[in-house]
N, CA, C and O atoms as CSV, one atom per row, in Angstrom:
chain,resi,resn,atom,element,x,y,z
A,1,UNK,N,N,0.854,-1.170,0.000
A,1,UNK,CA,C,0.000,0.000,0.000
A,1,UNK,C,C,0.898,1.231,0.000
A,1,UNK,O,O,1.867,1.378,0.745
A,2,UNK,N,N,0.436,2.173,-0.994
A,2,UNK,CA,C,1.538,3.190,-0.975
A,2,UNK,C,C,1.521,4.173,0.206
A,2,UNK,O,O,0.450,3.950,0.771
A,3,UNK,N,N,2.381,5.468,1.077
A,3,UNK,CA,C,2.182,6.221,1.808
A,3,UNK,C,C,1.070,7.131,1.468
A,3,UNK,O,O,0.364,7.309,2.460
A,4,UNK,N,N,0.719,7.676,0.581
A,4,UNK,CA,C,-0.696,8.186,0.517
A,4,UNK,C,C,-1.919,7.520,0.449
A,4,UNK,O,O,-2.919,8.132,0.825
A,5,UNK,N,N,-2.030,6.274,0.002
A,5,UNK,CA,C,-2.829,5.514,0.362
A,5,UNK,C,C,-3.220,4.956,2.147
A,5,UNK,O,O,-4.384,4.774,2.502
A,6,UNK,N,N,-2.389,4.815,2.800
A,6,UNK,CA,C,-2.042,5.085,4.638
A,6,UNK,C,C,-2.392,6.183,5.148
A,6,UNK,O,O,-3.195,6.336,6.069
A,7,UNK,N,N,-1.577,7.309,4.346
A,7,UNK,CA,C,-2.128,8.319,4.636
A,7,UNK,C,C,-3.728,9.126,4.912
A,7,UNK,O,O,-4.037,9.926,5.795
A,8,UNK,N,N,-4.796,8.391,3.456
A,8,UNK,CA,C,-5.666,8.764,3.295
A,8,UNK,C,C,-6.512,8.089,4.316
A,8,UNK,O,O,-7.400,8.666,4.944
A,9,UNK,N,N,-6.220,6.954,4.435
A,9,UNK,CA,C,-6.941,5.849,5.549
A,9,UNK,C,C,-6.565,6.153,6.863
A,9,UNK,O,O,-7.222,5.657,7.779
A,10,UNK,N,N,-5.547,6.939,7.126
A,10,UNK,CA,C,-5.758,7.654,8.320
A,10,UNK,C,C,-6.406,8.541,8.826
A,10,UNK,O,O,-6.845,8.624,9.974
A,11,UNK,N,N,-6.521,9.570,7.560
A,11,UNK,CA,C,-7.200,10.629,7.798
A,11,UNK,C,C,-9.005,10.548,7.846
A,11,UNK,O,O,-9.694,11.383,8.433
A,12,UNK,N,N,-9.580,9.282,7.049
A,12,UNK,CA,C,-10.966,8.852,7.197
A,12,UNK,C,C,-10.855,7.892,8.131
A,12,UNK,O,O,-11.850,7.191,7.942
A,13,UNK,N,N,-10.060,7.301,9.295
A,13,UNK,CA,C,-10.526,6.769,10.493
A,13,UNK,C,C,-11.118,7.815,11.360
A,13,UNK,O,O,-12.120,7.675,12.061
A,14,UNK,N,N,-10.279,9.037,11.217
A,14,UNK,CA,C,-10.792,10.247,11.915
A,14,UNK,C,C,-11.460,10.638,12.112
A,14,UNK,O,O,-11.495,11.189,13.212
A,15,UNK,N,N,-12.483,10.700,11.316
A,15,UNK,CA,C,-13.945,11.182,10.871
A,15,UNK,C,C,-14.918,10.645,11.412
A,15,UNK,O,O,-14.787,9.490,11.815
A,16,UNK,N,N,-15.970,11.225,11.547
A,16,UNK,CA,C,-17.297,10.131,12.400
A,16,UNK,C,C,-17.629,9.538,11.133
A,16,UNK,O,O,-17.330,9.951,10.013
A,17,UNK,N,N,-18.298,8.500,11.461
A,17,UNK,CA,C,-18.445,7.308,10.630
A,17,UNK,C,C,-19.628,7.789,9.209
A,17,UNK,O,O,-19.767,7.293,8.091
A,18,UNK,N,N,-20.362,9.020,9.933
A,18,UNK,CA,C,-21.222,9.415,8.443
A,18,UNK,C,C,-20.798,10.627,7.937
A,18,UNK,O,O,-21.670,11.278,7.363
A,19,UNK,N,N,-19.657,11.118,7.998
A,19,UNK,CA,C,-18.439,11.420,7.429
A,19,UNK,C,C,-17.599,10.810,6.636
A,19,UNK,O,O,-16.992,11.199,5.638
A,20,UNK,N,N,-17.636,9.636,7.285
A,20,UNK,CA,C,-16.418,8.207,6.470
A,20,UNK,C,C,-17.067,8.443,5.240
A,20,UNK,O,O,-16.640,8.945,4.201
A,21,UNK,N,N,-18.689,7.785,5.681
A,21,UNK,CA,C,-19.482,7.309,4.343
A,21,UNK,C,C,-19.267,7.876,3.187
A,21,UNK,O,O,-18.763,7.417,2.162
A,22,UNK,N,N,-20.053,9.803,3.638
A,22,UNK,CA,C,-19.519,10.484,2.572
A,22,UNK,C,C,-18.396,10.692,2.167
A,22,UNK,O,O,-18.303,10.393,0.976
A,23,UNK,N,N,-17.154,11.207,2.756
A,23,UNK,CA,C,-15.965,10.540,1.727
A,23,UNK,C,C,-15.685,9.516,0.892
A,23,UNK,O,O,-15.348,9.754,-0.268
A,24,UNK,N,N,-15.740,8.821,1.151
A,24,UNK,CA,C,-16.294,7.298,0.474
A,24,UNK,C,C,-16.736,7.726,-0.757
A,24,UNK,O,O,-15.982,7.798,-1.727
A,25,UNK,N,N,-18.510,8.164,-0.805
A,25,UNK,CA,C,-19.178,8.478,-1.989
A,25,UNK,C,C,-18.353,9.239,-2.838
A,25,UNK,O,O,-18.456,8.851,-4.001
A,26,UNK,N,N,-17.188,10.641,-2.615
A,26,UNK,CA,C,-16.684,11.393,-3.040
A,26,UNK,C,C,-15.392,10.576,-3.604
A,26,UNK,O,O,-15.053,10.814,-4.763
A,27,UNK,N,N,-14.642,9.610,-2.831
A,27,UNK,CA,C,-14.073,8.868,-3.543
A,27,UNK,C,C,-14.064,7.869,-4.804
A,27,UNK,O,O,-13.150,7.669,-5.604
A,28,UNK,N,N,-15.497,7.236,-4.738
A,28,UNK,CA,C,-16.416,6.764,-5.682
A,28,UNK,C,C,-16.407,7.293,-6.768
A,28,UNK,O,O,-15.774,6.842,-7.722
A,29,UNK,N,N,-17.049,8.247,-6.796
A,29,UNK,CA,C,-16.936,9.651,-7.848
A,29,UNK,C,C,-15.408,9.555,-8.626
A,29,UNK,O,O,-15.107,9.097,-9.728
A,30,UNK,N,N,-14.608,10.175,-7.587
A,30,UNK,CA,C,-13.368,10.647,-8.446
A,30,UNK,C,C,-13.063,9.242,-9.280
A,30,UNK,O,O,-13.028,9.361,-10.505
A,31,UNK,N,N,-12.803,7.719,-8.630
A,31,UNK,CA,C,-12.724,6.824,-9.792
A,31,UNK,C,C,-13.609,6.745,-10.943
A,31,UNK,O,O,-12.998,6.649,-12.007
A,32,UNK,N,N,-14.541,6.754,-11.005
A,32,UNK,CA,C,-15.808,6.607,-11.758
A,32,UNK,C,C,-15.065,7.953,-12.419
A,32,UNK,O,O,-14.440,7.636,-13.431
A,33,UNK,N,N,-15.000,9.035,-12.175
A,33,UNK,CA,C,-14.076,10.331,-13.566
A,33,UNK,C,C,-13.330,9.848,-13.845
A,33,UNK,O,O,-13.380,9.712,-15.068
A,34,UNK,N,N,-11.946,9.116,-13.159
A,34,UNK,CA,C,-10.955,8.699,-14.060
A,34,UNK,C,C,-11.005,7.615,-14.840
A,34,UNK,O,O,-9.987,7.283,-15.447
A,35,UNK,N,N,-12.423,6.731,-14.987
A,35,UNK,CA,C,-11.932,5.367,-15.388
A,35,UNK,C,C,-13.942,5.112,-15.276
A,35,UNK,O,O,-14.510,4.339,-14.505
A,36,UNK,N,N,-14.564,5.984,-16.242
A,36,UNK,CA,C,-15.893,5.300,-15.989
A,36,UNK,C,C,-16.217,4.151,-16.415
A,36,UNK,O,O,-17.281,3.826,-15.888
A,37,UNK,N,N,-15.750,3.202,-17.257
A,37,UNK,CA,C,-15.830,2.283,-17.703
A,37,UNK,C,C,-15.407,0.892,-16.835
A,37,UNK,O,O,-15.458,-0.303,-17.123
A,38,UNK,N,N,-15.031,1.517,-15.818
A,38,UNK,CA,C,-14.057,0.226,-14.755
A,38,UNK,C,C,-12.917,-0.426,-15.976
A,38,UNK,O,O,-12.758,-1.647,-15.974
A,39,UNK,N,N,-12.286,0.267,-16.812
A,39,UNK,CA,C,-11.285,-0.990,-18.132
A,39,UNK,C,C,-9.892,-0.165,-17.428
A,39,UNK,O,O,-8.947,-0.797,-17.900
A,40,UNK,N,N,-9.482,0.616,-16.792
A,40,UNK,CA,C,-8.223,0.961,-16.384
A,40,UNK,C,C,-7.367,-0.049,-15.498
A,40,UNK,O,O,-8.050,-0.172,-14.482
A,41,UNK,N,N,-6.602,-0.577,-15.400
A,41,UNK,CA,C,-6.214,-1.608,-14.751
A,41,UNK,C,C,-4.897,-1.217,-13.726
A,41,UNK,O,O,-3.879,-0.805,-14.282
A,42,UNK,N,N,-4.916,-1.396,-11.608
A,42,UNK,CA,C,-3.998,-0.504,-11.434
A,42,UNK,C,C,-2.814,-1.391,-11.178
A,42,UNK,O,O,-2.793,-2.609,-11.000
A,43,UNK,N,N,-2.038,-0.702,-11.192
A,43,UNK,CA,C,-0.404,-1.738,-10.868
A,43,UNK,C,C,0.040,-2.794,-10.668
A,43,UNK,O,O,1.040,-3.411,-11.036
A,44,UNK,N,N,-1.345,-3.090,-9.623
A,44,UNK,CA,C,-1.329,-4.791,-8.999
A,44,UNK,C,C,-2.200,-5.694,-9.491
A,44,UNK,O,O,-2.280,-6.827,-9.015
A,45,UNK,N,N,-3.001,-5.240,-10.579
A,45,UNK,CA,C,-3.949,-5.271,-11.256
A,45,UNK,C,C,-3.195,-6.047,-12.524
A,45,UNK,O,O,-3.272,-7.200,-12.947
A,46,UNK,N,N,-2.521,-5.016,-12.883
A,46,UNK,CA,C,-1.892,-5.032,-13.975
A,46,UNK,C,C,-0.774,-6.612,-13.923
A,46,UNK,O,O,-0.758,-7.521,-14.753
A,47,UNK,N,N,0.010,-6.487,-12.731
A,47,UNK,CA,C,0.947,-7.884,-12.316
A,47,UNK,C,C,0.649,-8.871,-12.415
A,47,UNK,O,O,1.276,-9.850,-12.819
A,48,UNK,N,N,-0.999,-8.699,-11.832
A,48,UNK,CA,C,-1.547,-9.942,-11.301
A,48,UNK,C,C,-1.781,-10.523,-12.966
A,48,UNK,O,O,-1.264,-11.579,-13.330
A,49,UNK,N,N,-2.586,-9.716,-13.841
A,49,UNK,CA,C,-2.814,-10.335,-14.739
A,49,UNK,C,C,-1.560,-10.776,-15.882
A,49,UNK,O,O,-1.750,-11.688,-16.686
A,50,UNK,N,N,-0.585,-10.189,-15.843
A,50,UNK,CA,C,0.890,-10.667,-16.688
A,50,UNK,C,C,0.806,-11.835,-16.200
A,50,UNK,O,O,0.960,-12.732,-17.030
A,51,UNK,N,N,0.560,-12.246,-14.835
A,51,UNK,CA,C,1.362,-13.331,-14.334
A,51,UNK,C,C,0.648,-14.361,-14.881
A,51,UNK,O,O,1.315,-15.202,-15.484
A,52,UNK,N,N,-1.151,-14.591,-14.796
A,52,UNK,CA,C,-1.783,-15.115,-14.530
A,52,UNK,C,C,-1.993,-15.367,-16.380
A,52,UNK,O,O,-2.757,-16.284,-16.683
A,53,UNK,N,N,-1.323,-14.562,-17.563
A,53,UNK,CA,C,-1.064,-14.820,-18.995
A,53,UNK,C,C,-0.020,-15.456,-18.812
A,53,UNK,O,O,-0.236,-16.503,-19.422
A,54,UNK,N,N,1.298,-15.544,-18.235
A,54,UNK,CA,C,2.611,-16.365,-18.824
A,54,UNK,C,C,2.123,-17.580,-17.941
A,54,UNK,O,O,2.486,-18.699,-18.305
A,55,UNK,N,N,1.207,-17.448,-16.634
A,55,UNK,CA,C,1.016,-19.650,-16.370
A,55,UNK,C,C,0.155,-19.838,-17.664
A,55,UNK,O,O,0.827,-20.493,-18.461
A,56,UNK,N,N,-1.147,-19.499,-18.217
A,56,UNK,CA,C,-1.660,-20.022,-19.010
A,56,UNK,C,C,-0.494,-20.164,-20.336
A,56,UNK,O,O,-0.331,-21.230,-20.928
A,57,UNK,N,N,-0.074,-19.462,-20.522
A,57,UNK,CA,C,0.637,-19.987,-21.671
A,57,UNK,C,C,1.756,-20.509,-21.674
A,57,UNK,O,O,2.258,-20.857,-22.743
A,58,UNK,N,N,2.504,-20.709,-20.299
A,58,UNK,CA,C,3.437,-21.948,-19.919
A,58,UNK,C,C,2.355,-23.494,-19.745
A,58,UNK,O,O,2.479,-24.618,-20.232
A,59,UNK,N,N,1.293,-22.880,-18.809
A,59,UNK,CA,C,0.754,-24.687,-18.396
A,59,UNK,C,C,-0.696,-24.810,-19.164
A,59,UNK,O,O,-1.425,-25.796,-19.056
A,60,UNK,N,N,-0.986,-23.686,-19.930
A,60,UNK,CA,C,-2.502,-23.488,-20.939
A,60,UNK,C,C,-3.643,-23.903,-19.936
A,60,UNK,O,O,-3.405,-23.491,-18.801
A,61,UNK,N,N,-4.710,-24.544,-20.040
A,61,UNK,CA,C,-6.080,-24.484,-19.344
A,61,UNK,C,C,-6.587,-25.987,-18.567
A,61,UNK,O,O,-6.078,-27.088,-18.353
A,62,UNK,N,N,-7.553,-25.487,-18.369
A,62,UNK,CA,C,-8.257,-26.793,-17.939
A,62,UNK,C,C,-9.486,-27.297,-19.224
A,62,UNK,O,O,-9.883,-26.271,-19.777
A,63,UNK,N,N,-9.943,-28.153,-19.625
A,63,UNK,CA,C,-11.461,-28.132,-20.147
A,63,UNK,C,C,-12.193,-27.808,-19.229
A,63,UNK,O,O,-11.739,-27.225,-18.245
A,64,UNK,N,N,-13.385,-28.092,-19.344
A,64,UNK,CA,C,-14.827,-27.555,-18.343
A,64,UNK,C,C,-14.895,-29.048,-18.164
A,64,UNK,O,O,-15.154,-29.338,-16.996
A,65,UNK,N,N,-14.744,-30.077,-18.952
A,65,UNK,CA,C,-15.491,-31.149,-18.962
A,65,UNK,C,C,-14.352,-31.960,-18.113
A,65,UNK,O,O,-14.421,-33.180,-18.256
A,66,UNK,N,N,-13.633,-31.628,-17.515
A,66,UNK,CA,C,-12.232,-32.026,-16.541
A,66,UNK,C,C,-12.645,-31.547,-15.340
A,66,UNK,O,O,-12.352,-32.106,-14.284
A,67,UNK,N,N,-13.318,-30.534,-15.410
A,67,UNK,CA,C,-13.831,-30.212,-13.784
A,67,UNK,C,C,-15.143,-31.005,-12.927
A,67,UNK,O,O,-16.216,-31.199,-13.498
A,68,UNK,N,N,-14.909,-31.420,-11.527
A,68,UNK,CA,C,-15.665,-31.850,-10.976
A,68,UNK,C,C,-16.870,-31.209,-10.687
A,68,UNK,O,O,-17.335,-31.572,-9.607
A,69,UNK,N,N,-17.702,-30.168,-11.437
A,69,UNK,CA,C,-18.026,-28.856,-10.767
A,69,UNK,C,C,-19.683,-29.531,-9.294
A,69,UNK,O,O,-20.412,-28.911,-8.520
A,70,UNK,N,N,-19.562,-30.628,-9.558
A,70,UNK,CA,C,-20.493,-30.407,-7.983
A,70,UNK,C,C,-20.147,-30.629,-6.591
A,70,UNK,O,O,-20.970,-30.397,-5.705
């Protein structure tokens, strides 16, 4: 977690709790401006999914019809 990210979560423990909320909503907001579509992907976001392309295409998939699914 970065220091402004700590930072910010310090500063909304502070707050009475329907205070929190609305920050919250206002935080909501500002993602939803930068990225209304939810398709921006962030850092760890981004890792997770490199990683989770080089196993599939080192060890490729499962079928569906290989899974136990009940």
């Amino acid at each position: 977690m970065s220091a402004a990210i700590k930072e910010a979560v310090g500063l909304l423990e502070i707050l009475p709790e329907k205070e929190q909320n609305f920050a919250l909503e206002i935080i909501k907001k500002l993602v939803i401006a930068w990225d209304p579509d939810f398709t921006r992907l962030t850092s760890a976001e981004r890792a997770e999914l490199e990683e989770a392309e080089k196993d599939m295409a080192e060890n490729g998939t499962i079928p569906h019809e290989a899974v136990n699914w009940d």
